[in-house]
N, C-alpha and C positions, 0 to 999 in steps of 0.2 A: 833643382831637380830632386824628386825622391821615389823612391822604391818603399811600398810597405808592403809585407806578406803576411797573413794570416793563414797558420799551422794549427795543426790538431792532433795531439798524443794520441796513444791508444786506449787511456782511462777519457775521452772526450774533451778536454781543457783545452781550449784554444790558448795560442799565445802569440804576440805578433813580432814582429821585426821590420824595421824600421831604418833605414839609411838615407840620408842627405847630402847634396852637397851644391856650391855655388855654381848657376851657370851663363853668369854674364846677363842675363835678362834674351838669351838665344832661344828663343823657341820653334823658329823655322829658317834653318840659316840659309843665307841668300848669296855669300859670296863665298870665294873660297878660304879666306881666313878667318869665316862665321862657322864656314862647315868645319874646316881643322878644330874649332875651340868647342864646336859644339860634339866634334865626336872624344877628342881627347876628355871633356867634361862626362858624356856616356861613359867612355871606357873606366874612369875614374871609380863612378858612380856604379857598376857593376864588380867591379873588386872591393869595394867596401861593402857592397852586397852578400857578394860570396864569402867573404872574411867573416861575418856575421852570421851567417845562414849556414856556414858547414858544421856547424857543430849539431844540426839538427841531424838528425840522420835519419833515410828514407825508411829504414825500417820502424821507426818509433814513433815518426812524424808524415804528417799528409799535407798537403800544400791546399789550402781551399781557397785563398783569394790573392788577388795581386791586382794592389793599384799601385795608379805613377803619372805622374803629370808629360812625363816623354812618350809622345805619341810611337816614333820610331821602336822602341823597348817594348811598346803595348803591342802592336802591331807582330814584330818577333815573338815573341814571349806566345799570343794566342796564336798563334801557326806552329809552332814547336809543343806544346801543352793545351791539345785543344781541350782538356777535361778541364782545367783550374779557371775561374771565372778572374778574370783581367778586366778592370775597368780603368779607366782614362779619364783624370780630373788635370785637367788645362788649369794653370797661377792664374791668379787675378793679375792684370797688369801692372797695379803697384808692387805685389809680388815679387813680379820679376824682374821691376826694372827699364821698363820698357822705356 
């Protein structure tokens, strides 16, 4: 799974951020010890997100894009930020592991 965000200073310079991490090849978990690993693997993937991204600050920086291969996170993310364009790129299944 990843999170990338593209920001934008106040002088115009884009710059982006970028977080990763392993998710077992889970892309739509099916049982309940898919869904556990698949949300413990989200929540992971969202603090090393934030860990990265707080140092931008909302006063300096503007959020203008956000992809991510987690449909769930895409999904949230455009319902809470309907202004920031979120797009949704699905792994390839060797990718993931499947």
């Amino acid at each position: 799974m990843y999170i990338k965000a593209i920001l934008k200073d106040n002088q115009g310079k884009l710059h982006e951020v970028k977080v990763s991490n392993k998710s077992e090849g889970i892309i739509i978990p099916t049982s309940k010890l898919s869904t556990f690993k698949f949300a413990f693997a989200t929540n992971k993937l969202l603090l090393s997100f934030w860990r990265k991204i707080r140092k931008y600050k909302p006063e300096d920086y503007t959020l203008i894009k956000l992809e991510t291969d987690n449909a769930f996170l895409a999904n949230q993310i455009s319902k809470k930020l309907p202004k920031v364009q979120v797009e949704f790129y699905p792994l390839d299944p060797e990718e993931a592991k499947i």
